[in-house]
MARNU-941354 format. One record per atom (N, C-alpha, C, O): residue number from 1; residue in three letters; x, z negated, y negated. Coordinates in steps of 0.001 Angstrom, whole numbers. Each point is the difference from the previous one (the first is absolute). Layout:
BEGIN
<pt pos="NUM" code="ALA" x="X" z="Z" y="Y"/>
...
// end
This chain:
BEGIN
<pt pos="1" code="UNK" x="45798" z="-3960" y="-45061"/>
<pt pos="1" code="UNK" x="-1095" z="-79" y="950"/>
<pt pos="1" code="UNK" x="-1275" z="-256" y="-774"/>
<pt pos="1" code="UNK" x="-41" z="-851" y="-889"/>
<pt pos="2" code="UNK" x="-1009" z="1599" y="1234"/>
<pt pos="2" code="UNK" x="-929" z="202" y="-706"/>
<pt pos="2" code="UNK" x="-1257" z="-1772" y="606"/>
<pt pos="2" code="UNK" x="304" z="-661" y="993"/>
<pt pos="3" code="UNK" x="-1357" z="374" y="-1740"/>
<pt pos="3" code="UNK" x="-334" z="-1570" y="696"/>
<pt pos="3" code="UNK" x="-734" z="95" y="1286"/>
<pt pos="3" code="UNK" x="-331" z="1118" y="394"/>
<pt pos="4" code="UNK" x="154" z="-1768" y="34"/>
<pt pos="4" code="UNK" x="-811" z="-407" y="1429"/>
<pt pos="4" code="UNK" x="-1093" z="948" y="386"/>
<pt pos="4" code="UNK" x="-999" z="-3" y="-720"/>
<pt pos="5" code="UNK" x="1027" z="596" y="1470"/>
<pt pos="5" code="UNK" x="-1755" z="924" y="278"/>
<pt pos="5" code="UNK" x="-1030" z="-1176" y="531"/>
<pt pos="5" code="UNK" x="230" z="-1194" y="190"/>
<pt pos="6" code="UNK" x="-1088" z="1729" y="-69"/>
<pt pos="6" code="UNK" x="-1130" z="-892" y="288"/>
<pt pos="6" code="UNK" x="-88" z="-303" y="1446"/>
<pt pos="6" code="UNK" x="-671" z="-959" y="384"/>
<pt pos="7" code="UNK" x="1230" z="1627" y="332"/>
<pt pos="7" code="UNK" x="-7" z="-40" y="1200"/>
<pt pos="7" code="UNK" x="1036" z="-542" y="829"/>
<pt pos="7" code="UNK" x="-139" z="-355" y="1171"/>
<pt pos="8" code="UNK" x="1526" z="303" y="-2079"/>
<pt pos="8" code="UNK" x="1062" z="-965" y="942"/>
<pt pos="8" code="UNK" x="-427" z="-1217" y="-274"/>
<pt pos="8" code="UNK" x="-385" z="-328" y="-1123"/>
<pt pos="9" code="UNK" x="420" z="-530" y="2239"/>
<pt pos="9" code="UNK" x="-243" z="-1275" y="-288"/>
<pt pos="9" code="UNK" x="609" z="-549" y="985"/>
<pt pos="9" code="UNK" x="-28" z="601" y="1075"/>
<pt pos="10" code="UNK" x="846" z="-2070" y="-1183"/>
<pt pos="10" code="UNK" x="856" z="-995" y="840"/>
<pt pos="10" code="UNK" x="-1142" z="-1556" y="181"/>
<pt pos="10" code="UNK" x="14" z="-1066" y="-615"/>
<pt pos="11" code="UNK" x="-662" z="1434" y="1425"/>
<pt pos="11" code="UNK" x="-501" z="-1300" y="647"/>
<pt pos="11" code="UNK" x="405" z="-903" y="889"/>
<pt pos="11" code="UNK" x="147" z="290" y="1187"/>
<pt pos="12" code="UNK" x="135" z="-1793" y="-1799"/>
<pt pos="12" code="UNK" x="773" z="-662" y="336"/>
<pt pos="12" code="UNK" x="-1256" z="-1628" y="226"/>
<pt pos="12" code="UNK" x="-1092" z="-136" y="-551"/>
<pt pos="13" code="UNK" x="1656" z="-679" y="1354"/>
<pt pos="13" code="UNK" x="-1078" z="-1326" y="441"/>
<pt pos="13" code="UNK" x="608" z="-412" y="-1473"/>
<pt pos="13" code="UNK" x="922" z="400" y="-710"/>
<pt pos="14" code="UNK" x="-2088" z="-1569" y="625"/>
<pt pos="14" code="UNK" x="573" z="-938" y="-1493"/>
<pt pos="14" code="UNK" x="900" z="-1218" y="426"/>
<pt pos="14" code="UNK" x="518" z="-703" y="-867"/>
<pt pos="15" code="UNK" x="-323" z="443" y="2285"/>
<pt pos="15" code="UNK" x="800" z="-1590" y="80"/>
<pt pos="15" code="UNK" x="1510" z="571" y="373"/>
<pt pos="15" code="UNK" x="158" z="70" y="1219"/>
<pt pos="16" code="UNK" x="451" z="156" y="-1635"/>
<pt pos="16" code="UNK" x="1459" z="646" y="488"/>
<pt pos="16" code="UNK" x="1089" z="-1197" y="398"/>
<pt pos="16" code="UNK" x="1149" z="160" y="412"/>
<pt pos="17" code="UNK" x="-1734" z="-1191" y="-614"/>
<pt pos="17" code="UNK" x="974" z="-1359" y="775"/>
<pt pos="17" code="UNK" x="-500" z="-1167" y="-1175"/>
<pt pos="17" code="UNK" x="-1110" z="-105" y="-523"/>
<pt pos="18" code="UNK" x="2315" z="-709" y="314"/>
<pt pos="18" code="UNK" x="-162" z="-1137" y="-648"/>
<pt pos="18" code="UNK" x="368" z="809" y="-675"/>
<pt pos="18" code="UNK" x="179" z="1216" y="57"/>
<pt pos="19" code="UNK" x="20" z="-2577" y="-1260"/>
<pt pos="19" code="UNK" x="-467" z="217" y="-1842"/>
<pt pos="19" code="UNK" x="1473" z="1072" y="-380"/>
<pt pos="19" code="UNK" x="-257" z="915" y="-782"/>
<pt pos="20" code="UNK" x="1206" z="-967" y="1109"/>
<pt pos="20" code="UNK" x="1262" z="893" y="6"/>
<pt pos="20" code="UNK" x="63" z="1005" y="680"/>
<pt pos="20" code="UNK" x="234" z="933" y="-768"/>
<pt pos="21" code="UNK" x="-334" z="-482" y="2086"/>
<pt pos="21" code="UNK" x="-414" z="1181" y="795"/>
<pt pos="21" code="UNK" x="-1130" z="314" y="-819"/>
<pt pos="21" code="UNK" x="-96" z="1224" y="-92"/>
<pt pos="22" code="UNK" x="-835" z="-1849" y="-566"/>
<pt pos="22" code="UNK" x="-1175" z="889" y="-963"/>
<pt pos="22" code="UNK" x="706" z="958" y="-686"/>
<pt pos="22" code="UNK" x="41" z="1230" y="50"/>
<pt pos="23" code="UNK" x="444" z="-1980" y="-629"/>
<pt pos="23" code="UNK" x="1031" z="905" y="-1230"/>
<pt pos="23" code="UNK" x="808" z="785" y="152"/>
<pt pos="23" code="UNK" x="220" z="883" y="-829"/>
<pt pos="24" code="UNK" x="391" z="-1010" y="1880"/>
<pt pos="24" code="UNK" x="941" z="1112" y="627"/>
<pt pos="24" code="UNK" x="-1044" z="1256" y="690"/>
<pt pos="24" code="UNK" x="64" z="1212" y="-203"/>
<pt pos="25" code="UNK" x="-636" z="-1668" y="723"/>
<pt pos="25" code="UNK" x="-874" z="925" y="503"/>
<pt pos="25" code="UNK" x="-450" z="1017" y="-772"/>
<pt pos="25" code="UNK" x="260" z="1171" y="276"/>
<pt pos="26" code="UNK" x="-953" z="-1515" y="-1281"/>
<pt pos="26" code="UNK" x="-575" z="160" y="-1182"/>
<pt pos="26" code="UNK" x="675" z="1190" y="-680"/>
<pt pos="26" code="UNK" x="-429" z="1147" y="-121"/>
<pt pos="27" code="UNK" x="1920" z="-1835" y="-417"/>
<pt pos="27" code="UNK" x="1159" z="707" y="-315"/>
<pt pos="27" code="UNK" x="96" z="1742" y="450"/>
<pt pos="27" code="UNK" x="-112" z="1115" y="-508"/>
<pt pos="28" code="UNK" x="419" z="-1832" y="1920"/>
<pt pos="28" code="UNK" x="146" z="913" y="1379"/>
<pt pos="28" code="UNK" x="-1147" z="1251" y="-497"/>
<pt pos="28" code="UNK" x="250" z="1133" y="-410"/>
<pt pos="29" code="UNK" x="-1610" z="-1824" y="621"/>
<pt pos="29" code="UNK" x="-851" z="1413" y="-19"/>
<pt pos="29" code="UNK" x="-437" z="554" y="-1222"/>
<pt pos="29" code="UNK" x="-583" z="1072" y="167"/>
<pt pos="30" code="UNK" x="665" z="-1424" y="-1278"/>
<pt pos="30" code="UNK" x="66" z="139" y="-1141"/>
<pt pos="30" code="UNK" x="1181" z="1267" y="-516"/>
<pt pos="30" code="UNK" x="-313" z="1027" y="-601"/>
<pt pos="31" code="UNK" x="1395" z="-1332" y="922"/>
<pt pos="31" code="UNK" x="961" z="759" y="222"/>
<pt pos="31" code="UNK" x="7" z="1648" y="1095"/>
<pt pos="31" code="UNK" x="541" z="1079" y="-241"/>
<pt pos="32" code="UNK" x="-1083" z="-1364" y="1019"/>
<pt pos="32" code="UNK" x="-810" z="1155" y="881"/>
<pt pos="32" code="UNK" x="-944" z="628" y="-521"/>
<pt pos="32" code="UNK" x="9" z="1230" y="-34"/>
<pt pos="33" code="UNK" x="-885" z="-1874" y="-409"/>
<pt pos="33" code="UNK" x="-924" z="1090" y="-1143"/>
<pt pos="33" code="UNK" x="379" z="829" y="-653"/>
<pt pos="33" code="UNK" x="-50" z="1218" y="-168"/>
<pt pos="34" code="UNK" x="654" z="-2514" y="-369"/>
<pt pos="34" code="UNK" x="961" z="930" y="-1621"/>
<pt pos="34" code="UNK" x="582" z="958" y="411"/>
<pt pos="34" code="UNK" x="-293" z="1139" y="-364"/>
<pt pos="35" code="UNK" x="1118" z="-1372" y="1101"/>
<pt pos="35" code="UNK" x="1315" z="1054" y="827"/>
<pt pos="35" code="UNK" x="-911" z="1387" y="551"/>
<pt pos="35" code="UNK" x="462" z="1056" y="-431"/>
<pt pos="36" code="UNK" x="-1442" z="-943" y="1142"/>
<pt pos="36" code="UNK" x="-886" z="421" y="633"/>
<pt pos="36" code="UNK" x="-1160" z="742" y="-927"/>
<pt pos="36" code="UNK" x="-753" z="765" y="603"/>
<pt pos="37" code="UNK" x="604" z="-900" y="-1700"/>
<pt pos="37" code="UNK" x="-1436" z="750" y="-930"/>
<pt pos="37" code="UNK" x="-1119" z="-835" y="560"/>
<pt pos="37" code="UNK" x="-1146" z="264" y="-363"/>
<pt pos="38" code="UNK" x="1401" z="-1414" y="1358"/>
<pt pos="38" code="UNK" x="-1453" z="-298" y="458"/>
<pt pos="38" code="UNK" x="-766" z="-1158" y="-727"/>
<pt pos="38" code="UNK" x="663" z="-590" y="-853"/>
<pt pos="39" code="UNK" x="-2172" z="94" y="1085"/>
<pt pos="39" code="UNK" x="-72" z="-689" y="-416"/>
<pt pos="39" code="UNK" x="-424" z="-1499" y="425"/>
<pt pos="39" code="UNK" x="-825" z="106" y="908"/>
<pt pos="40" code="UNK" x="1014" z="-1156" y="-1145"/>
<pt pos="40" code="UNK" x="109" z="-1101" y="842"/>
<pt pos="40" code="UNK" x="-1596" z="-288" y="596"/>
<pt pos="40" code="UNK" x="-908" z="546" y="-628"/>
<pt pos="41" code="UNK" x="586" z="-1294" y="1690"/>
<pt pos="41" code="UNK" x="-999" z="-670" y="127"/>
<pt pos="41" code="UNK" x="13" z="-1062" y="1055"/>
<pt pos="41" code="UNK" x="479" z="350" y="1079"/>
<pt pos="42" code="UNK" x="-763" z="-1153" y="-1147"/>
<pt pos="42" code="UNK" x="-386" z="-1577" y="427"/>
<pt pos="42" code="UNK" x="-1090" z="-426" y="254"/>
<pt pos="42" code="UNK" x="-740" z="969" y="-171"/>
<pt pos="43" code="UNK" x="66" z="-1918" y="515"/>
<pt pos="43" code="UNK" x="-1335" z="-931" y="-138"/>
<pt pos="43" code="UNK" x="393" z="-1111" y="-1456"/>
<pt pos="43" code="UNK" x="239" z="-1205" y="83"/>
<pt pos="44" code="UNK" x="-266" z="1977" y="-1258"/>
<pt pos="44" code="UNK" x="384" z="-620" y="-1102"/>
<pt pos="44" code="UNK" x="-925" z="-1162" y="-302"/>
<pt pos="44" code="UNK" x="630" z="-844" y="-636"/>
<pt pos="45" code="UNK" x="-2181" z="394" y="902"/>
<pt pos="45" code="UNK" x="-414" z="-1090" y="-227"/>
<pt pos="45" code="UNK" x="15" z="-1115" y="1194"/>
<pt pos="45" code="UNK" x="-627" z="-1053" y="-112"/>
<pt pos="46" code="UNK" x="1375" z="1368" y="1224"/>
<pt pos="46" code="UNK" x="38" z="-727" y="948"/>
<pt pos="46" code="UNK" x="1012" z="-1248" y="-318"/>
<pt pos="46" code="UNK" x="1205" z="251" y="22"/>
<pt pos="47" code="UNK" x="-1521" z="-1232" y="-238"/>
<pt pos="47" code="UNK" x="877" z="-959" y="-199"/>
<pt pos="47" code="UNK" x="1080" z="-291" y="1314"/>
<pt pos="47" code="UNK" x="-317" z="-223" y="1169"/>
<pt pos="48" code="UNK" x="1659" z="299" y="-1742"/>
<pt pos="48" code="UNK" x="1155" z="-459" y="766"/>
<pt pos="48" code="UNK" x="-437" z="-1185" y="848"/>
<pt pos="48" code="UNK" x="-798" z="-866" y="-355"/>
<pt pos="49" code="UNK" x="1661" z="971" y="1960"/>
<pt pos="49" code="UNK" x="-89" z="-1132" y="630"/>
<pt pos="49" code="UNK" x="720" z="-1014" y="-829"/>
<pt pos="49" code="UNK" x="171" z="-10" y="-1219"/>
<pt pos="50" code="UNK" x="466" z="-1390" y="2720"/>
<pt pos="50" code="UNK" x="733" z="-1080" y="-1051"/>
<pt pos="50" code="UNK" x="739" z="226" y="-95"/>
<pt pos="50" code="UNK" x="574" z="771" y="769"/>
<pt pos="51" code="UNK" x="75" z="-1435" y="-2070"/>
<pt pos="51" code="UNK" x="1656" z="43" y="80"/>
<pt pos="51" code="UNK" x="508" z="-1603" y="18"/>
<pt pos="51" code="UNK" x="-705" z="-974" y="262"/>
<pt pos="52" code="UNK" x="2300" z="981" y="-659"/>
<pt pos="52" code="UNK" x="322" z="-1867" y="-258"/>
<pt pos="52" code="UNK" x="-164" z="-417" y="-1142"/>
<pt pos="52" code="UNK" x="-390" z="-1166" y="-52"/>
<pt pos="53" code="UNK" x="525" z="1634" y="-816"/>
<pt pos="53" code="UNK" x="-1097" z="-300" y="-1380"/>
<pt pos="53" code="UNK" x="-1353" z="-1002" y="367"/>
<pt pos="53" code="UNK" x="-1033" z="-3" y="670"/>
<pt pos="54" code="UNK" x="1747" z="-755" y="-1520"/>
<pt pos="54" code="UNK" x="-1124" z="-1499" y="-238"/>
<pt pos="54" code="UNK" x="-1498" z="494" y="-909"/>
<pt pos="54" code="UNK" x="249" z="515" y="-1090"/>
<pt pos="55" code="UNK" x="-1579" z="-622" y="1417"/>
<pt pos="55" code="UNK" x="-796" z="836" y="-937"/>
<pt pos="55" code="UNK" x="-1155" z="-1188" y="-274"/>
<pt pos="55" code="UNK" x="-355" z="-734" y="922"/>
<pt pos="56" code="UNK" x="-221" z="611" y="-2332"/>
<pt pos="56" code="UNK" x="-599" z="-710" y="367"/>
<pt pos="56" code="UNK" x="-1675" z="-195" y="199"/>
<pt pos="56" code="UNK" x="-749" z="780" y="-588"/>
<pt pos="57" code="UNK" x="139" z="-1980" y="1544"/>
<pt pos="57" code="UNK" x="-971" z="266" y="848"/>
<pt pos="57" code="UNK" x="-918" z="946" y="-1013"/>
<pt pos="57" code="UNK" x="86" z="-34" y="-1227"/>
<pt pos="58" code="UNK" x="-892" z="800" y="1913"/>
<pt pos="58" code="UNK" x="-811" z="890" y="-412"/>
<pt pos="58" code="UNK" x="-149" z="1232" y="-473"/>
<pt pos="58" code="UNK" x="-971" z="749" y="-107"/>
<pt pos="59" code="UNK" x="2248" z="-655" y="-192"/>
<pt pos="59" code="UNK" x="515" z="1402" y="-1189"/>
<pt pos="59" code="UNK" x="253" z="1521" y="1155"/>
<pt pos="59" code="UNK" x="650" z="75" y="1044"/>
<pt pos="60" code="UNK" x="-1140" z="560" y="-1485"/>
<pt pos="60" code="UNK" x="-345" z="849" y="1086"/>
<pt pos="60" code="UNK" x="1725" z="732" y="308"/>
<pt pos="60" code="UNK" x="1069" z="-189" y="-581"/>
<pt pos="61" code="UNK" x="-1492" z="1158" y="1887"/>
<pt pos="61" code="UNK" x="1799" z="476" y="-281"/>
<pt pos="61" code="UNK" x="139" z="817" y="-602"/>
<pt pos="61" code="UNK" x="-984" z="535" y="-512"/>
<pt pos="62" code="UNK" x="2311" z="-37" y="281"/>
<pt pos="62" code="UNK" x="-401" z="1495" y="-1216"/>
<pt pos="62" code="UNK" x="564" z="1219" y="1000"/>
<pt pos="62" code="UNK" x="714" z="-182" y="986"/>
<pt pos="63" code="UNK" x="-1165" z="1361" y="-1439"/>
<pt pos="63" code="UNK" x="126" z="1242" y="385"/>
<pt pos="63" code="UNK" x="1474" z="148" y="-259"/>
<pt pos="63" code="UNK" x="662" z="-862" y="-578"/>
<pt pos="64" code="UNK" x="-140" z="2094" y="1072"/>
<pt pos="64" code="UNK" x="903" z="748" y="-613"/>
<pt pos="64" code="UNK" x="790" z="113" y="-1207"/>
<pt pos="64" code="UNK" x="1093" z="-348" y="-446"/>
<pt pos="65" code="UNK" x="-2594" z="1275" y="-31"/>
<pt pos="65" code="UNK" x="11" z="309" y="-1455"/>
<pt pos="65" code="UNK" x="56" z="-1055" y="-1181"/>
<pt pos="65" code="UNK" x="422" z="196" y="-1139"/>
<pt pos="66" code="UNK" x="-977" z="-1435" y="1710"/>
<pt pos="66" code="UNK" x="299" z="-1670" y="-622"/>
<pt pos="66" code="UNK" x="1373" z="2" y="-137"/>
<pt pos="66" code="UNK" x="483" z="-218" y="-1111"/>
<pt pos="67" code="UNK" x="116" z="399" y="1926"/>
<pt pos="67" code="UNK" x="1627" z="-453" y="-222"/>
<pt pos="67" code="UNK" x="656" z="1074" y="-107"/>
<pt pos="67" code="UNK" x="1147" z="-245" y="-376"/>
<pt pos="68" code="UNK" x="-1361" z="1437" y="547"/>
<pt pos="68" code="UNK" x="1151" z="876" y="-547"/>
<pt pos="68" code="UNK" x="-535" z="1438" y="-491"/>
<pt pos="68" code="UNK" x="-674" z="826" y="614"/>
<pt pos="69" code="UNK" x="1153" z="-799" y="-1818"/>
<pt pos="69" code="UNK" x="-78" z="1480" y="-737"/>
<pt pos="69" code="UNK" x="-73" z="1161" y="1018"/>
<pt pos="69" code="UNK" x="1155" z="-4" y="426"/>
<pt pos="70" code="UNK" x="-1656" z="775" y="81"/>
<pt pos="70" code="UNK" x="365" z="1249" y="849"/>
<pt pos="70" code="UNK" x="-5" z="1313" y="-829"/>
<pt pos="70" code="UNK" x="-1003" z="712" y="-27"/>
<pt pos="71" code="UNK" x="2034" z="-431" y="-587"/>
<pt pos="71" code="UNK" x="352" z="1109" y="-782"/>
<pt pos="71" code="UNK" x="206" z="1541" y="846"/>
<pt pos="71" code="UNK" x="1067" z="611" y="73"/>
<pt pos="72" code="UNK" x="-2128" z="-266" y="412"/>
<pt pos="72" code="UNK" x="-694" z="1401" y="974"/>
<pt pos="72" code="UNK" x="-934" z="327" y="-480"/>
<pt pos="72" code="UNK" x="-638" z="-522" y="-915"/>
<pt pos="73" code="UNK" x="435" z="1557" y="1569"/>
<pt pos="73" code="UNK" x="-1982" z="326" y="-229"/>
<pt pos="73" code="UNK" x="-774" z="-630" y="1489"/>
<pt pos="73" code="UNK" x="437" z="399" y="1080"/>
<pt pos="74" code="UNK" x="-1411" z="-1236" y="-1113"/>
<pt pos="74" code="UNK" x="-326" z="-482" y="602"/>
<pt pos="74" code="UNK" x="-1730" z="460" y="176"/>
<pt pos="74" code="UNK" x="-808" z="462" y="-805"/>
<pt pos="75" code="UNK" x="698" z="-900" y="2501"/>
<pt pos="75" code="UNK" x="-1375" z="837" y="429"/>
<pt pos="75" code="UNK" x="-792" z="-1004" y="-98"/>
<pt pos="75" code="UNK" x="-9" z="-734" y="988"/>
<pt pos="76" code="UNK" x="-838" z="376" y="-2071"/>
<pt pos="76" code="UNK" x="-837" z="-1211" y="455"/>
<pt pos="76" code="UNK" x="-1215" z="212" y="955"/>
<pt pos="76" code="UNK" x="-539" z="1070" y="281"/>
<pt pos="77" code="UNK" x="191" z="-2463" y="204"/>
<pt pos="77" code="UNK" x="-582" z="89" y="1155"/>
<pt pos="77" code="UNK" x="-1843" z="169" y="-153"/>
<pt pos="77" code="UNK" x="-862" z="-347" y="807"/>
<pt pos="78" code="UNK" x="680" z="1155" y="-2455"/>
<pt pos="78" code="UNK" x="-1394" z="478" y="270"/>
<pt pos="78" code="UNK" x="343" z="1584" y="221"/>
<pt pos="78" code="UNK" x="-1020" z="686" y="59"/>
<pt pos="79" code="UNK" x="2411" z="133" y="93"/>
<pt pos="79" code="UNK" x="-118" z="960" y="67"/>
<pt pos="79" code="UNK" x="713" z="336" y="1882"/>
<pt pos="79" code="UNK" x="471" z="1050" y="437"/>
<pt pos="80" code="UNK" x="-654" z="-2346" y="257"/>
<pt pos="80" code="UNK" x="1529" z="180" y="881"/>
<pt pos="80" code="UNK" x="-895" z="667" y="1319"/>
<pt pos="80" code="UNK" x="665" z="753" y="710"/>
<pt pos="81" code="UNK" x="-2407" z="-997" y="-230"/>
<pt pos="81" code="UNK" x="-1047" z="197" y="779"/>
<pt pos="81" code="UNK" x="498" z="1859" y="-299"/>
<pt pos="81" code="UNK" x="317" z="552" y="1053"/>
<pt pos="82" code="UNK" x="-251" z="226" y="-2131"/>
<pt pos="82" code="UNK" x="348" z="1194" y="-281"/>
<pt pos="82" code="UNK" x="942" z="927" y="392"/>
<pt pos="82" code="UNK" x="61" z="1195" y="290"/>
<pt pos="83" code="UNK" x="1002" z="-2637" y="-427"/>
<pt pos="83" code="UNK" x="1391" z="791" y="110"/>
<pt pos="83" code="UNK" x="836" z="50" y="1496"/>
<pt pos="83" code="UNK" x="672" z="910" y="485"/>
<pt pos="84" code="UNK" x="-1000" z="-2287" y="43"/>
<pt pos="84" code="UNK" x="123" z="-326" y="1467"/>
<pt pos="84" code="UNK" x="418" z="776" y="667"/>
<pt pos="84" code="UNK" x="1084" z="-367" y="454"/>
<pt pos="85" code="UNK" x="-1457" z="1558" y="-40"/>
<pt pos="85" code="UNK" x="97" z="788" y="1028"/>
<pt pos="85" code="UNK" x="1735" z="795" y="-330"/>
<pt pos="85" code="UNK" x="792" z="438" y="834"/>
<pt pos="86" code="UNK" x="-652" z="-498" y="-2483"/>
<pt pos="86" code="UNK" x="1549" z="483" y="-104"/>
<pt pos="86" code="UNK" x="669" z="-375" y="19"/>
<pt pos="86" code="UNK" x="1050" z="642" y="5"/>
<pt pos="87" code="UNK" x="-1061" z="-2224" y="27"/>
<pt pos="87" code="UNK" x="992" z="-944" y="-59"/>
<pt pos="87" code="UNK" x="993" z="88" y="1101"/>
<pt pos="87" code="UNK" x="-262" z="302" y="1165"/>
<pt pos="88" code="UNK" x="1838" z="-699" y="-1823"/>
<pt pos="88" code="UNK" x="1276" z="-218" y="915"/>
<pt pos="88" code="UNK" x="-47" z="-1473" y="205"/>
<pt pos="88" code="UNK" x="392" z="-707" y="-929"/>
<pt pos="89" code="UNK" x="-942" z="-7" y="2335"/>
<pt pos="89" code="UNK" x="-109" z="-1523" y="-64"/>
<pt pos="89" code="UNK" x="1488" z="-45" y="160"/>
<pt pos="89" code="UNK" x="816" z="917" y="92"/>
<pt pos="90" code="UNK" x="-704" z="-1917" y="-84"/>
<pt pos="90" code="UNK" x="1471" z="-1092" y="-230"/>
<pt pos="90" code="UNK" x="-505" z="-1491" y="984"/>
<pt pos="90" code="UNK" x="-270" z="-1030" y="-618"/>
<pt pos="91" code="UNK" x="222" z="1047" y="1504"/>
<pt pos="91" code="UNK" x="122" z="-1006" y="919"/>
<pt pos="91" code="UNK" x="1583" z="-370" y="483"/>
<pt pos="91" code="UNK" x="792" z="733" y="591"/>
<pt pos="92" code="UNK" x="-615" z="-2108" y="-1043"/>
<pt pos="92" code="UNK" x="1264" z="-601" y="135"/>
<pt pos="92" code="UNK" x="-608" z="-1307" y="660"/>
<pt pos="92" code="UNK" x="742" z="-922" y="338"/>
// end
């Protein structure tokens, strides 16, 4: 399979559950890309809601991309105003 066109793209929300459903989630659509030629997209600087993780006061939350490698081609979000209209959302 030849890589991703510019135009498949899997848009997905960034909070996919708590800190484990993140990851599974994650997994989940990551795996659909791949599987798919498409390429991922998210609200990648949107910081994650809470999780049960103890944090401490002040420290901001982290994104996504803070906690996990995403090994795709990914749409970042100065190109996503562009691409929008082709996107396959993923509402779960």
């Amino acid at each position: 399979m030849s890589g991703p066109s510019q135009s498949a793209i899997v848009r997905v929300p960034n909070d996919l559950g708590m800190l484990t459903n993140r990851r599974m989630g994650l997994e989940m659509v990551v795996g659909m890309a791949a599987v798919s030629g498409r390429r991922l997209s998210m609200p990648w600087s949107v910081p994650l809601g809470s999780s049960p993780a103890p944090r401490f006061a002040g420290e901001a939350r982290p994104t996504m991309t803070d906690l996990w490698e995403v090994p795709v081609p990914l749409v970042g979000e100065d190109e996503w105003d562009e691409v929008a209209p082709t996107a396959h959302h993923l509402d779960w």
